[in-house]
Structure formats: C-alpha cells, structure tokens
C-alpha positions in Angstrom: 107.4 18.1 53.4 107.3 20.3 50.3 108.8 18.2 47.1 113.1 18.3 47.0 113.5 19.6 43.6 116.3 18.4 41.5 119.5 20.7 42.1 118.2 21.8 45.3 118.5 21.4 48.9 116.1 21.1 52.0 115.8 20.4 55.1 113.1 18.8 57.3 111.9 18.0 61.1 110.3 15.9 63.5 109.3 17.0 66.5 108.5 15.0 69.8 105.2 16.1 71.8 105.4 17.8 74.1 106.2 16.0 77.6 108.3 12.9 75.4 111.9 13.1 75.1 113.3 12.0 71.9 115.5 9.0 72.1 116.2 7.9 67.7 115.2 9.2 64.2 115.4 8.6 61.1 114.3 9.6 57.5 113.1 8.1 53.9 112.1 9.7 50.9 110.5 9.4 47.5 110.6 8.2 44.9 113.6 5.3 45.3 114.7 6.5 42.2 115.2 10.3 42.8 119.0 10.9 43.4 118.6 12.6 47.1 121.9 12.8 49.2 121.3 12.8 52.7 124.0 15.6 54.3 122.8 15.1 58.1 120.6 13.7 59.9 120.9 14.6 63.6 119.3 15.3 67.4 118.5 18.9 67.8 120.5 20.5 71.0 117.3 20.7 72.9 116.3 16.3 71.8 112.8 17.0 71.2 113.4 17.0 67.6 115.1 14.8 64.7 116.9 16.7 61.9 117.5 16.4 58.3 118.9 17.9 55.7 119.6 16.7 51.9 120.2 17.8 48.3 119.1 16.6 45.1 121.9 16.5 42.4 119.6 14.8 40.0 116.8 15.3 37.4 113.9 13.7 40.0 111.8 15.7 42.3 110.9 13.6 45.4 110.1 13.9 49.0 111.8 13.6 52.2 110.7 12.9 55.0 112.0 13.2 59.2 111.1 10.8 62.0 111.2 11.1 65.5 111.2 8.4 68.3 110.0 9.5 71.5 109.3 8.4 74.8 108.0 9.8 78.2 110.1 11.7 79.9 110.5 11.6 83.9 
C-alpha cells in the first residue's frame, strides 16, 4: 500500500481468491507512532473483499494495510 502521508487520506483492500468467500478482516499500519485514524473498515457488497479507509492528521507518513479472511465457498 503506497505510504499515508500526513494530512492525507487513503484507502486500501484485500481481496479473497477467487472461489473463497470472505468471512472477517482487519487492518494495521505503520509506524505505531504515525497518527492514522481509521474512518471504516468494512465487507465490500459482493464479500470477496475487506475495506479500509483512513486519514493522517499528523506529521508521520506510515502505511496501512487491509486483510482479508477467507474460506471455501460451497
């Protein structure tokens, strides 16, 4: 994911492969100490991906990250 420069927001993905169905996700981001504000972080309408989207009101850049957990689907 491309750094989340400080007074900026972004927004990220994780997608399930294809044939899984996505059942939980999450996110973490980095550096600890960069001041990122999570707004969301959601199923897609379609649940083969995991959503999120942040700003950064601070003065670090750092990186955030989306994960997806998947499972087969029947």
């Amino acid at each position: 994911m491309p750094a989340n420069r400080p007074d900026s927001a972004t927004g990220v993905f994780a997608q399930c492969p294809s044939g899984k169905i996505l059942i939980g996700g999450g996110f973490n981001y980095t550096p600890e100490n960069a001041n990122i504000r999570v707004i969301s972080s959601i199923p897609d309408v379609n649940l083969n991906q995991w959503r999120v989207s942040a700003t950064n009101p601070g003065t670090v850049t750092g990186s955030l990250n989306a994960h997806a957990v998947c499972v087969t689907g029947s």
